[in-house]
PAVO-995039 format. One line per 8 residues: number of its first residue (from 1); for each residue x, y, z of C-alpha. Coordinates in nm, 4 decimals. Example, Ala and Ser with C-alpha at 12.3 -4.5 7.8 and 13.67 -1.06 7.14 Angstrom:
<gudos>
1 = 1.2300 -0.4500 0.7800 | 1.3670 -0.1060 0.7140
</gudos>
This chain:
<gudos>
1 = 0.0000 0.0000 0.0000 | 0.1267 0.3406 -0.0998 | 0.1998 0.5848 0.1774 | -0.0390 0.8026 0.0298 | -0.2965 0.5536 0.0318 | -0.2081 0.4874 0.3763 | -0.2544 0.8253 0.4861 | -0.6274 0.8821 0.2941
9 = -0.7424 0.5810 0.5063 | -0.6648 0.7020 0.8424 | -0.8490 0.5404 1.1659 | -1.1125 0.7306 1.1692 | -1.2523 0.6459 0.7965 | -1.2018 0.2585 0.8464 | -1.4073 0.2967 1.2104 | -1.6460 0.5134 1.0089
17 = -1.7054 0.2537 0.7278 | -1.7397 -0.0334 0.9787 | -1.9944 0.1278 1.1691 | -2.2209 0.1008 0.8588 | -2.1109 -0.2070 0.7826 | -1.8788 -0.1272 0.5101 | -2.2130 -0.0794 0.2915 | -2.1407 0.1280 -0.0471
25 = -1.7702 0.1510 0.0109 | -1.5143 0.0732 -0.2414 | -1.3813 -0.2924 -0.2500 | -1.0281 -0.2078 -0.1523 | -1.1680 -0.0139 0.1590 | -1.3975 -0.2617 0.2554 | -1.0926 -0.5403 0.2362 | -0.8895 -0.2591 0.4205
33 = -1.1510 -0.2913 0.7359 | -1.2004 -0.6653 0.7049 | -0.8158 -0.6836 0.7202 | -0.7826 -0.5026 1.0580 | -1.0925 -0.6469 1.1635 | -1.2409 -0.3221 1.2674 | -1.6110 -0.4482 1.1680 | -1.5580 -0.8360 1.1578
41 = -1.7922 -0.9907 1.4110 | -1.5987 -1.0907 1.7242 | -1.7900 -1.3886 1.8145 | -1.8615 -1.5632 1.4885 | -2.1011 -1.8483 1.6686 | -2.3852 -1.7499 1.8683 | -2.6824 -1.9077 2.0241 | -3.0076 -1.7621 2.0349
49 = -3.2958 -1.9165 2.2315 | -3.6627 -1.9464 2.1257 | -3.9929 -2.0941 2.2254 | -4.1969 -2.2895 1.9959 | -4.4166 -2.0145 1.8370 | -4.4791 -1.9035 1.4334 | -4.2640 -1.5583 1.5763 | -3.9733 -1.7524 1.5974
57 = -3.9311 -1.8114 1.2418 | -3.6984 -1.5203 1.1463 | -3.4178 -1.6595 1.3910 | -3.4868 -1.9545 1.1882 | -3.4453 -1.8984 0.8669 | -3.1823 -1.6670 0.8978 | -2.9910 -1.9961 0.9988 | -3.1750 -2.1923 0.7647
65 = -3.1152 -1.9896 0.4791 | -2.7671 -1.9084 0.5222 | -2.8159 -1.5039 0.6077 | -2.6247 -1.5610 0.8869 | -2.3254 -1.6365 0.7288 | -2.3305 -1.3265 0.5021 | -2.2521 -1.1365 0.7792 | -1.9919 -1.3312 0.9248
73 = -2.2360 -1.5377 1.1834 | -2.3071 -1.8512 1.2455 | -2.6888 -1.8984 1.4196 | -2.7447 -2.1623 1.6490 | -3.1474 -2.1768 1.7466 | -3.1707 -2.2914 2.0870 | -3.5045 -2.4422 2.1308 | -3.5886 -2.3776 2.4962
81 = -3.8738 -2.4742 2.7044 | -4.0250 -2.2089 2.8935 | -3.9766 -1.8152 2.8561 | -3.8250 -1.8231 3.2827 | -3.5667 -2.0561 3.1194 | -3.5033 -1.8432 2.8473 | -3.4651 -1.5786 3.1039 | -3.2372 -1.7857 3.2975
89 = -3.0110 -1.8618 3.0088 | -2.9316 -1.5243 2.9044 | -2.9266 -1.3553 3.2206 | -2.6265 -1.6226 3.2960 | -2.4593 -1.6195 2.9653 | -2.5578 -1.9846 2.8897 | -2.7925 -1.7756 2.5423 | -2.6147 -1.4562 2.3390
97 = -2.9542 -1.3915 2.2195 | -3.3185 -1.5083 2.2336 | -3.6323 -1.4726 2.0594 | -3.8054 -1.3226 2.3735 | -4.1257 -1.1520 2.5455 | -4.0702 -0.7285 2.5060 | -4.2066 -0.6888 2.8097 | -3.9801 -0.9829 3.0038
105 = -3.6335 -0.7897 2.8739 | -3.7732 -0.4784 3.0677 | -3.8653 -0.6885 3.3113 | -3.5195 -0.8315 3.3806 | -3.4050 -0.4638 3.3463 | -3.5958 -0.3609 3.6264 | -3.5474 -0.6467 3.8567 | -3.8736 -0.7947 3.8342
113 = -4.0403 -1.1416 3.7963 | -3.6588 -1.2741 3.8334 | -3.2930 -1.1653 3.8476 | -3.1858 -0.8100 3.7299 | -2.9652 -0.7407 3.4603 | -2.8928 -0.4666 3.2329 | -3.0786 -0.5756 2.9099 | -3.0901 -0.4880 2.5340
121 = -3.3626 -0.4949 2.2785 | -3.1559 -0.4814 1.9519 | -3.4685 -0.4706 1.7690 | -3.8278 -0.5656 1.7140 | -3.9409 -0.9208 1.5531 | -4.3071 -0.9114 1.5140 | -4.6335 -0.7050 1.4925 | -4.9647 -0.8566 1.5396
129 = -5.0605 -1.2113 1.5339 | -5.1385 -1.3422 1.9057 | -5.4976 -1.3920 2.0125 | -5.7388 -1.4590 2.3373 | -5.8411 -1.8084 2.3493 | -6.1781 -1.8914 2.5657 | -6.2500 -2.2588 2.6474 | -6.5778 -2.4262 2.4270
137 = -6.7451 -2.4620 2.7473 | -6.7512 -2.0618 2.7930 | -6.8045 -2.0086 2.4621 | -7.1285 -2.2584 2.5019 | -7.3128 -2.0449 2.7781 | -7.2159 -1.7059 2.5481 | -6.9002 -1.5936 2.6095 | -6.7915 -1.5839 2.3015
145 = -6.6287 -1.2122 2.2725 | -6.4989 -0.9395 2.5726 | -6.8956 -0.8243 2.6635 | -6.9889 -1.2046 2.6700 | -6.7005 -1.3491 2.8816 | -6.7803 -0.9974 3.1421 | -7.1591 -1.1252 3.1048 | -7.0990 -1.4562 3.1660
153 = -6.8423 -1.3901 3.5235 | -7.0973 -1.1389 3.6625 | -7.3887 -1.4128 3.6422 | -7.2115 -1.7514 3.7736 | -7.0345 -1.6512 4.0287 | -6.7255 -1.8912 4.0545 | -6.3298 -1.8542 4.0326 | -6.2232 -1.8379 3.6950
161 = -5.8774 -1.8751 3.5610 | -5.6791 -1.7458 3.2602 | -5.3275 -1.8380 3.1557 | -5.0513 -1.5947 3.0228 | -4.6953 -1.7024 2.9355 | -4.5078 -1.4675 3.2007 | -4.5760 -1.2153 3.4547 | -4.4011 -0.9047 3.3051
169 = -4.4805 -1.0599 2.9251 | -4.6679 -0.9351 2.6256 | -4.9785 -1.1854 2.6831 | -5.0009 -1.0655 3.0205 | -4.9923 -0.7300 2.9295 | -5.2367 -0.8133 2.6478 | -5.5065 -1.0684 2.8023 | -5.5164 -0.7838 3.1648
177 = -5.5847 -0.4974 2.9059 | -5.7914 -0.6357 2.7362 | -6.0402 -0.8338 3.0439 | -5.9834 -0.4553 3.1759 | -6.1442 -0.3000 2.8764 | -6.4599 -0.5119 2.9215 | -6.5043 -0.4071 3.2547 | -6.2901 -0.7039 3.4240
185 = -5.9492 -0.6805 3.6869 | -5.7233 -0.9434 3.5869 | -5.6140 -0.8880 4.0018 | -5.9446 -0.9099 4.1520 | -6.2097 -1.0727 3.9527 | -5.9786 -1.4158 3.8159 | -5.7185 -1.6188 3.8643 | -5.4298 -1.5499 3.6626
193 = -5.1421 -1.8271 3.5731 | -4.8355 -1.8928 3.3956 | -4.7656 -2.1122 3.1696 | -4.5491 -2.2083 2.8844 | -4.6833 -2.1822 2.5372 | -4.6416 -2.5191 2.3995 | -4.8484 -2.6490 2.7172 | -5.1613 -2.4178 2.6903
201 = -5.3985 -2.6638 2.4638 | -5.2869 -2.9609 2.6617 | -5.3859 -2.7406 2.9827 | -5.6952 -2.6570 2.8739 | -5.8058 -2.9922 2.7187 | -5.7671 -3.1061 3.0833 | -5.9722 -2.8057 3.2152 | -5.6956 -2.6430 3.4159
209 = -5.8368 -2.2703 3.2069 | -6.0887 -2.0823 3.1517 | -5.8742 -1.8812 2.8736 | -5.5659 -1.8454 2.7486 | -5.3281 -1.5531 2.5801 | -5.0911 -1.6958 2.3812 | -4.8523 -1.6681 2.0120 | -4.9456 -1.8348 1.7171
217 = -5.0015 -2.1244 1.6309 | -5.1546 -2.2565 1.9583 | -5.4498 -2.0281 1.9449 | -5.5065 -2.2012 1.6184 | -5.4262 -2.5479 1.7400 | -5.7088 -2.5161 2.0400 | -5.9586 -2.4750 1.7715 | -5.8425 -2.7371 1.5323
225 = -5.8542 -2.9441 1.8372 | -6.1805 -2.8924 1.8715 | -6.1575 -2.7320 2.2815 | -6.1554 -2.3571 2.2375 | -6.2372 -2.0735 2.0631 | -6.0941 -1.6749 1.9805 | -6.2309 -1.4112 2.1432 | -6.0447 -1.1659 1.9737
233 = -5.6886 -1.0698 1.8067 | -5.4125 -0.8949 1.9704 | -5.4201 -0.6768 1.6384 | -5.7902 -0.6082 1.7445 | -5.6507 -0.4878 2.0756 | -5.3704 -0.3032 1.9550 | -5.3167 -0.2577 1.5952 | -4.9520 -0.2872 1.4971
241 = -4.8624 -0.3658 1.7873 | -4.5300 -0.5057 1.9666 | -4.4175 -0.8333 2.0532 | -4.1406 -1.0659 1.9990 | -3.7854 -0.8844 2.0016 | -3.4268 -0.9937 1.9739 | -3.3083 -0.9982 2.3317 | -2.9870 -0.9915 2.4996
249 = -2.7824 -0.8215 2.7870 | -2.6064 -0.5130 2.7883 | -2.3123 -0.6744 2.8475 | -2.3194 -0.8470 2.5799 | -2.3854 -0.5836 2.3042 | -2.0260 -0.3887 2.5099 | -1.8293 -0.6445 2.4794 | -1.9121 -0.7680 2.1134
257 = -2.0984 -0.5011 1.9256 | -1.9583 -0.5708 1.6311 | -2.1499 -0.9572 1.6653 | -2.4440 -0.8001 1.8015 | -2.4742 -0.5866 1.4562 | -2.4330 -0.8630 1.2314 | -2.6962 -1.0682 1.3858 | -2.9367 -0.7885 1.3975
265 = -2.8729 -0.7610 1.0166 | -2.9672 -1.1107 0.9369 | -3.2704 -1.1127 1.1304 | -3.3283 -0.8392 0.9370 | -3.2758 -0.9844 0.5963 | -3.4422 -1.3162 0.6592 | -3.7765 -1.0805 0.8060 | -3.7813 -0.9143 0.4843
273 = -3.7465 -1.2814 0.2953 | -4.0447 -1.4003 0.5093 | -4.2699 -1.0986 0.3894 | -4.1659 -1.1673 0.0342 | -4.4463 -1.3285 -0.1165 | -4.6651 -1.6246 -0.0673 | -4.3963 -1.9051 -0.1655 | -4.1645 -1.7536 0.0862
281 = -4.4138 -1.7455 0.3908 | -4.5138 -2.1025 0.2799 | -4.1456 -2.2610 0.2843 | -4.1595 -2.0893 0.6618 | -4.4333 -2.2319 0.7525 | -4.3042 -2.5850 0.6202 | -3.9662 -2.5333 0.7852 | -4.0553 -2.4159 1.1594
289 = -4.3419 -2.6971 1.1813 | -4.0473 -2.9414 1.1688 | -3.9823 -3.0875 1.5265 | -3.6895 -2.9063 1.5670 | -3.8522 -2.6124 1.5723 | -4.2684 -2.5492 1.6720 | -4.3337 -2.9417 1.6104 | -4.6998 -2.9015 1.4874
297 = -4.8744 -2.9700 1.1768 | -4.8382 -2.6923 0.8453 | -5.1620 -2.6267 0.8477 | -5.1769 -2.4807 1.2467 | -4.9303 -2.2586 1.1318 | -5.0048 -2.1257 0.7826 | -5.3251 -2.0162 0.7772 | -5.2792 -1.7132 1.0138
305 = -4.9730 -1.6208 0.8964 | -5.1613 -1.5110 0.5477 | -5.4385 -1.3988 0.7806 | -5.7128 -1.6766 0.6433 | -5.8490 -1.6753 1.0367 | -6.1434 -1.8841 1.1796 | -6.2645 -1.8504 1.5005 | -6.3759 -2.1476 1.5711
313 = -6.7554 -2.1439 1.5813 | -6.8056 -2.1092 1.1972 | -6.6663 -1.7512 1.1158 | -6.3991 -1.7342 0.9122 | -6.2535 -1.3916 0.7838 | -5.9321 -1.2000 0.6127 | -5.7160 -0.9843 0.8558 | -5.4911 -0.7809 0.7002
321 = -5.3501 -0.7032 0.9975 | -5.2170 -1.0699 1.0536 | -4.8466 -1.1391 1.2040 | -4.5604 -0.9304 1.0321 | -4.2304 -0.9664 1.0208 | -4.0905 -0.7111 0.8074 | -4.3506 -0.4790 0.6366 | -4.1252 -0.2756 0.4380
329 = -3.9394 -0.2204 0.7381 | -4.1872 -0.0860 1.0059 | -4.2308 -0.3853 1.2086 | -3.8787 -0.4139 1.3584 | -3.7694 -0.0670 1.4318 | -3.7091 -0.0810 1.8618 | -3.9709 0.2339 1.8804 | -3.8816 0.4039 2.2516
337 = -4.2464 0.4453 2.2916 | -4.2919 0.0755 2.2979 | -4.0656 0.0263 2.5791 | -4.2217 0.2809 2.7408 | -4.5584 0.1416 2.6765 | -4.4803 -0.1899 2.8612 | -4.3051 -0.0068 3.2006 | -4.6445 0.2431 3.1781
345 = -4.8642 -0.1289 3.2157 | -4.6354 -0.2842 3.4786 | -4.7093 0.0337 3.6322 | -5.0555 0.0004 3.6214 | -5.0652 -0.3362 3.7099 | -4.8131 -0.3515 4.0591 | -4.5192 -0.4999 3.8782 | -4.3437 -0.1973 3.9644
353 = -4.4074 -0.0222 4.2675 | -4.3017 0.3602 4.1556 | -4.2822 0.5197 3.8148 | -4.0213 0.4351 3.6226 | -3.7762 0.7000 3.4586 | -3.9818 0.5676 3.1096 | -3.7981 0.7246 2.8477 | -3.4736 0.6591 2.9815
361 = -3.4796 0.3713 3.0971 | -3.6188 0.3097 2.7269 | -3.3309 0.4619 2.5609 | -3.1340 0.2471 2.7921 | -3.2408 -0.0540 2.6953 | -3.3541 -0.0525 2.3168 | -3.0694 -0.0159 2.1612 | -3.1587 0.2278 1.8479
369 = -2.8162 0.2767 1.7645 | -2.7066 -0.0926 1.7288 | -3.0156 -0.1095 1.4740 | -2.9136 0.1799 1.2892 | -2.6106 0.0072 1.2000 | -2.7727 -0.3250 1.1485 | -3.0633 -0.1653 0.8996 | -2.7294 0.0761 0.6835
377 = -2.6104 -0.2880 0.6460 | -2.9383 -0.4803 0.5285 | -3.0519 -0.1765 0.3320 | -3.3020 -0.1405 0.5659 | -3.5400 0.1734 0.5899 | -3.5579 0.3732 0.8879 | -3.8567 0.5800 1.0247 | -3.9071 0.9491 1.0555
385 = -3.9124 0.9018 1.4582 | -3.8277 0.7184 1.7576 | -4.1964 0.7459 1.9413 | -4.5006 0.6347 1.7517 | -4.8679 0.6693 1.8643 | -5.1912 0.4055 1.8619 | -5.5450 0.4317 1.9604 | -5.5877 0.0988 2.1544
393 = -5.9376 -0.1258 2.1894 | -6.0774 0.1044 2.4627 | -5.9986 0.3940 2.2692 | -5.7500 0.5625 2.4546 | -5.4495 0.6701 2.2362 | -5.0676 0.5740 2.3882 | -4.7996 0.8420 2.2313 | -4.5241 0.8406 2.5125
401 = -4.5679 1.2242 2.6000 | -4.6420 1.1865 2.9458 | -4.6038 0.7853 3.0519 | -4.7045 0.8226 3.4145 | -5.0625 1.0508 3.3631 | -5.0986 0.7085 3.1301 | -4.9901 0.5011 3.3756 | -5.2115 0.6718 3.6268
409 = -5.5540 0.7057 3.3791 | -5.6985 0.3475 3.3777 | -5.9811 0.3011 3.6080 | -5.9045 -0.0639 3.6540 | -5.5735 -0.1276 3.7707 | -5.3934 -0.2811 4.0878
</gudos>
């Protein structure tokens, strides 16, 4: 290399170049970084846990389909058992990544439900695409809907009991908002449980529920089965809303950042492969059924992911606002305001005992700038903003300007 040459590529342009990923640079440059190993990913295998659910399947086929090793990767999917385990494992270092609950990573981060950690959301895996399973027994005497099941409780007075998949978790946060928006306290009026998603038909079929919140494709599978029935969507609850993201620890995302990008990146690429067309969503479908991976039949898994839904008592419709995983982009952006969204509920709900410093404890832990990098190197669009706003099922609109008036406004709360 000419001195001259060695003098126009100083530090600070190969640092520069790496932190986008050496995306649009010439080749000599880019072999220049690779060389010095400014951007290469310093651990080149990682593991990432996930739980048996259709919003798994960009982890997957971002192995599957080789992404990974485009950006210097190797995935391992680490098919785990229950989402405490999955807490567990990457709390202790045993995971580098999961597919995991939004609302357990803040959880973590705030020292509740478990250990705390400093935790990372490096970005967003899913919209939509959950649901609100009620038993065929309720949905025999008319509780068929959120004004049926309230009828239903108020008239036979007994204890009734509803599963979600983990205290500080998205169906918990889901199935409480939405009993609360029909005029029901998850904390007073029921029973609430945990329990693993793979186990929630199996627990019903036995009678051990009432209802159940729960990912694709066991809502599905209850009906198919013949023992329950959806109430509603989560999209109906929340349109657009968040749910699965790529978790790990701070600590992990300091010490290899440059490993952290690259996976973010393939997740990214294989999301935008799964929202490619029909054939591509199909082959998905095919793939995570195996029993590697969900370990259920195609056809629990790929009807609702083109949003061909049933409910289970002869109404069938088209949702267009079925499960996501890319949607040019606007599904996995690690919006601050969806954090902030799941500290405002734990709030609400006596998870956490004061308010929360929301947005920075947001910016703390979804980490917006790891993305950036990760969507510059997957050609990735970005959005206008880091907040976003929804009108939710009870008509109340969530923006993030003031978290704890939010927090605060919900006549049915702990």
């Amino acid at each position: 290399m000419t001195d001259l040459l060695k003098t126009s590529l100083n530090r600070r342009t190969v640092l520069q170049a790496a932190t986008v990923g050496a995306v649009g640079v010439s080749p000599a440059l880019r072999a220049l970084v690779h060389a010095q190993g400014s951007d290469a990913p310093e651990k080149k295998e990682v593991k990432i846990g996930f739980i048996p659910l259709t919003d798994c399947a960009s982890v997957v086929m971002a192995s599957v389909l080789g992404i990974d090793k485009k950006y210097g990767v190797t995935i391992i999917p680490t098919k785990e058992a229950s989402w405490a385990g999955v807490r567990d494992k990457l709390v202790n270092g045993e995971l580098d990544f999961a597919h995991v609950l939004y609302g357990l990573v803040y959880g973590v981060h705030l020292g509740l439900a478990g250990p705390k950690k400093d935790m990372a959301v490096l970005m967003n895996l899913n919209h939509n695409g959950q649901a609100i399973t009620l038993s065929k027994k309720l949905a025999e005497k008319g509780a068929v809907n959120g004004a049926g099941l309230a009828k239903l409780m108020a008239s036979e007075k007994r204890e009734y009991t509803f599963a979600q998949t983990f205290p500080t978790g998205t169906h918990a946060m889901w199935l409480y908002y939405w009993l609360a928006a029909h005029g029901i306290n998850p904390m007073k009026d029921a029973k609430v449980i945990t329990v693993p998603p793979p186990q929630m038909v199996a627990n019903m079929r036995v009678g051990n529920m009432d209802g159940f919140c729960v990912g694709e494709p066991w809502n599905h599978r209850a009906i198919m089965d013949g023992i329950g029935i959806t109430a509603t969507t989560t999209q109906d609850i929340w349109k657009d809303h968040p749910e699965k993201v790529l978790g790990t620890t701070s600590e992990f995302v300091q010490k290899y950042p440059n490993t952290a990008r690259a996976v973010t990146a393939a997740i990214l690429e294989a999301s935008k492969w799964i929202d490619d067309g029909l054939a591509n969503k199909n082959k998905m479908a095919e793939t995570i059924a195996g029993k590697a991976y969900v370990n259920t039949g195609v056809d629990a898994i790929n009807q609702r992911i083109l949003g061909r839904y049933q409910d289970g008592m002869g109404k069938t419709w088209d949702d267009p606002n079925h499960m996501k995983f890319f949607n040019e982009g606007t599904v996995n952006f690690p919006y601050l305001t969806d954090g902030m969204w799941f500290l405002t509920q734990h709030k609400r709900w006596g998870l956490v005992k004061d308010h929360p410093d929301y947005l920075n404890v947001a910016k703390a832990v979804n980490r917006i700038d790891v993305y950036k990098q990760a969507a510059t190197a997957s050609k990735t669009p970005l959005p206008k903003s880091d907040m976003r706003s929804h009108k939710l099922v009870d008509g109340v609109v969530w923006d993030g300007k003031d978290p704890a008036k939010y927090a605060d406004s919900f006549k049915i709360k702990a």
